[in-house]
C-alpha positions in Angstrom: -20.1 -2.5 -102.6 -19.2 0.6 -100.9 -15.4 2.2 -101.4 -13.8 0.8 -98.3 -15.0 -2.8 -98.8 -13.7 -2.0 -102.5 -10.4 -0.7 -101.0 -9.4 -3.5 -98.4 -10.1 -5.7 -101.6 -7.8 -4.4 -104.1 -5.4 -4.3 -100.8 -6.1 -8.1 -100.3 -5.6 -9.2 -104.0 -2.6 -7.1 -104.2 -0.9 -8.8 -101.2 -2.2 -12.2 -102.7 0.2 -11.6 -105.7 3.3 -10.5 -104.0 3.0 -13.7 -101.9 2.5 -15.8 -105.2 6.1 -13.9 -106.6 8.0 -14.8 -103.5 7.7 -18.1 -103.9 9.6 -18.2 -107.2 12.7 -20.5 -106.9 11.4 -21.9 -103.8 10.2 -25.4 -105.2 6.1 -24.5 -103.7 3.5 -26.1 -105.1 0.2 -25.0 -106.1 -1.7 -25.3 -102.4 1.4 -23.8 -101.2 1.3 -20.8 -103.5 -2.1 -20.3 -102.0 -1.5 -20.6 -98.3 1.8 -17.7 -99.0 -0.7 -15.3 -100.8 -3.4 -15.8 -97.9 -0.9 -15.5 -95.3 0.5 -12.5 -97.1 -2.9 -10.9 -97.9 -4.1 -11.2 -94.2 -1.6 -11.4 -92.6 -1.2 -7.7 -90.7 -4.8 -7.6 -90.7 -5.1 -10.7 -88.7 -2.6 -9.3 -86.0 -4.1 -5.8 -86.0 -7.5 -7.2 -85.0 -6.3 -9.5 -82.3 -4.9 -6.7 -80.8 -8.0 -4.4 -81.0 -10.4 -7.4 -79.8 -11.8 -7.5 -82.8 -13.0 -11.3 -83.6 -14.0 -12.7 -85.2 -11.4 -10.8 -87.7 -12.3 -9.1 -91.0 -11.5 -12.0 -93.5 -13.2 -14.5 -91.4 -16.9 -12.1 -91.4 -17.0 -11.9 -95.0 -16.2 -14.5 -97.8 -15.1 -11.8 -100.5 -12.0 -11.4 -98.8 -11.3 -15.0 -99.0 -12.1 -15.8 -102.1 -10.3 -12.6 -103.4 -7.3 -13.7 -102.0 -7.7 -17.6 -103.7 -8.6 -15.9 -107.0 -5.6 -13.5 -107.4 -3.0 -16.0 -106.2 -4.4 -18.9 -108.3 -4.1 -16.1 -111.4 -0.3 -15.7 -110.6 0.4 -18.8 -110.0 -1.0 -19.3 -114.3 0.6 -16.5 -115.1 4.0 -17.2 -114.0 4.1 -20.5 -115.0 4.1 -19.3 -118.8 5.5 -15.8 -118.3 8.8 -15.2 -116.4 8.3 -11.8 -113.9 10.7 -9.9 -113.0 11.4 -8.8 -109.3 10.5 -5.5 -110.2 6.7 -6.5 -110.4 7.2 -8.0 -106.6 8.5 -4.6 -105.4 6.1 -2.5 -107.2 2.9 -4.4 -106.0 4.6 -4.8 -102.6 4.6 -1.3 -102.4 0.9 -1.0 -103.3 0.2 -3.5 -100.7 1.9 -1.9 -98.0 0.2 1.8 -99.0 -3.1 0.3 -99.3 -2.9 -1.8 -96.0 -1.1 0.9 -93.4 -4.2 3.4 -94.6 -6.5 0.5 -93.8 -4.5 -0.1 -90.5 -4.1 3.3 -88.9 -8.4 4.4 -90.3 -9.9 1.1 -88.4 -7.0 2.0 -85.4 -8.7 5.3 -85.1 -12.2 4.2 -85.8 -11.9 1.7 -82.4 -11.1 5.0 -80.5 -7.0 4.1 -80.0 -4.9 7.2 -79.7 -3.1 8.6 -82.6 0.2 6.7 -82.0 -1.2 3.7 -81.1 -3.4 4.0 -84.6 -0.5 5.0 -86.7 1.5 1.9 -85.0 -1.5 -0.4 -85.9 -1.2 1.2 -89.6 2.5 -0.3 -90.0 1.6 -3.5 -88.7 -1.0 -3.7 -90.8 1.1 -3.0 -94.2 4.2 -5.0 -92.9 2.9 -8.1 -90.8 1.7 -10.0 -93.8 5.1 -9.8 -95.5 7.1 -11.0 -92.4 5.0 -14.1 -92.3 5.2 -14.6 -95.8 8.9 -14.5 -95.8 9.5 -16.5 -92.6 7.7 -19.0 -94.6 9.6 -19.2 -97.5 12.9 -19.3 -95.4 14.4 -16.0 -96.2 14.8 -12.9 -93.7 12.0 -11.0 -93.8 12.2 -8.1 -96.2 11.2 -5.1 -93.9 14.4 -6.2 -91.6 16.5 -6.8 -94.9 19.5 -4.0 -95.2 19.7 -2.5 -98.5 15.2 -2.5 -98.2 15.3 1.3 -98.6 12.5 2.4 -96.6 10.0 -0.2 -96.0 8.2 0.0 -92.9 9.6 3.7 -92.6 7.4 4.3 -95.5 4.5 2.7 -93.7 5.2 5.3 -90.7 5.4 8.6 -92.5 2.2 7.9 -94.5 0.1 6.3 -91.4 1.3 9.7 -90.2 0.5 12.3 -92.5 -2.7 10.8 -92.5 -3.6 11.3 -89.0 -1.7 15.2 -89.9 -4.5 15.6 -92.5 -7.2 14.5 -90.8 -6.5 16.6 -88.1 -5.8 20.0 -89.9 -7.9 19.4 -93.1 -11.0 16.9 -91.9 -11.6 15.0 -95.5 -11.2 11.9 -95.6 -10.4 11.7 -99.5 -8.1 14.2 -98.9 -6.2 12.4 -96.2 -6.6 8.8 -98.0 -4.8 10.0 -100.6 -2.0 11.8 -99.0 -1.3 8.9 -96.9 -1.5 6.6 -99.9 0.6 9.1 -102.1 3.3 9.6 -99.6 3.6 5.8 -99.0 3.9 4.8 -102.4 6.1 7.6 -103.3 8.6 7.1 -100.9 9.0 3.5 -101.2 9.5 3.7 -105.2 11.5 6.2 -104.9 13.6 4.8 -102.2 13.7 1.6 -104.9 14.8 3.5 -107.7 17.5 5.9 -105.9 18.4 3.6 -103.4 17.3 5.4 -100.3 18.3 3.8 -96.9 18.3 4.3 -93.2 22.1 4.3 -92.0 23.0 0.8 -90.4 23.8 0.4 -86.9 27.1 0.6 -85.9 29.5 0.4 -82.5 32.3 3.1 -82.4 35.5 1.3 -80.9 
């Protein structure tokens, strides 16, 4: 199994789980729990290969993806059933979700020959899109349009950004993989724990 199958795996399984945690308090049962953390876990990946042509899409070509996806929400769903989680696990492996999958997003953007905007673009769709359907699922505003979400899909853009930054000025891939990841994680867990936000939109009258 070579590292980037490995990678879009942990991504998947990840996702899985924060889908499983939404539904807490939501009155889901167990083949519910399993269609949020499918819809979450493939969600942007689904849209970001529609738009590149790309079909049949990635989780429908290989059955690891699938059954990654079954295996880590049926987990959470034992888990929490016995062990009360606090929304701090949700926000932490959201945030590992949405690293993993906006480097996923913006490297396959670029490998389908896409210009640099359109690939970082294609990276934040990719880490947000699976959380949008999860949460117009469960009946609750989507979290990356949420105020008071400190830096969600912003953190999405600046590390689908520093990766094409650099690949461009230091052509490693390692080394751009894990600046991207770094700077996505870092700034939405920091934005968590110090309360970072965009301001809101206001009218002057």
């Amino acid at each position: 199994m070579n590292i980037s199958l490995t990678l879009e795996l942990v991504a998947v399984g990840v996702c899985a789980v924060t889908g499983v945690l939404a539904a807490e308090g939501k009155q889901v049962d167990l083949f519910g729990v399993l269609v949020l953390a499918v819809v979450t876990a493939f969600g942007g990946g689904t849209v970001r290969d529609l738009l590149l042509g790309d079909v049949p899409v990635a989780w429908m070509r290989n059955p690891y993806y699938l059954l990654t996806a079954m295996l880590a929400g049926l987990g959470t769903f034992i888990v929490a059933r016995y062990r009360s989680l606090p929304r701090t696990v949700l926000l932490v492996a959201d945030a590992f979700g949405l690293a993993l999958f906006t480097l996923i997003g913006t490297k396959k953007g670029l490998a389908f020959g896409v210009t640099v905007p359109v690939g970082v673009m294609l990276g934040v769709i990719t880490g947000v899109a699976g959380g949008i359907l999860r949460d117009v699922l469960t009946g609750t505003i989507p979290l990356v349009f949420r105020p008071k979400i400190y830096l969600y899909a912003t953190a999405a853009l600046c590390g689908a950004t520093v990766y094409v930054l650099v690949l461009h000025w230091m052509p490693s891939e390692v080394v751009a993989a894990g600046s991207s990841l770094a700077t996505t994680l870092a700034l939405r867990l920091a934005a968590i724990r110090w309360k970072l936000e965009l301001p809101l939109f206001h009218v002057r009258r």
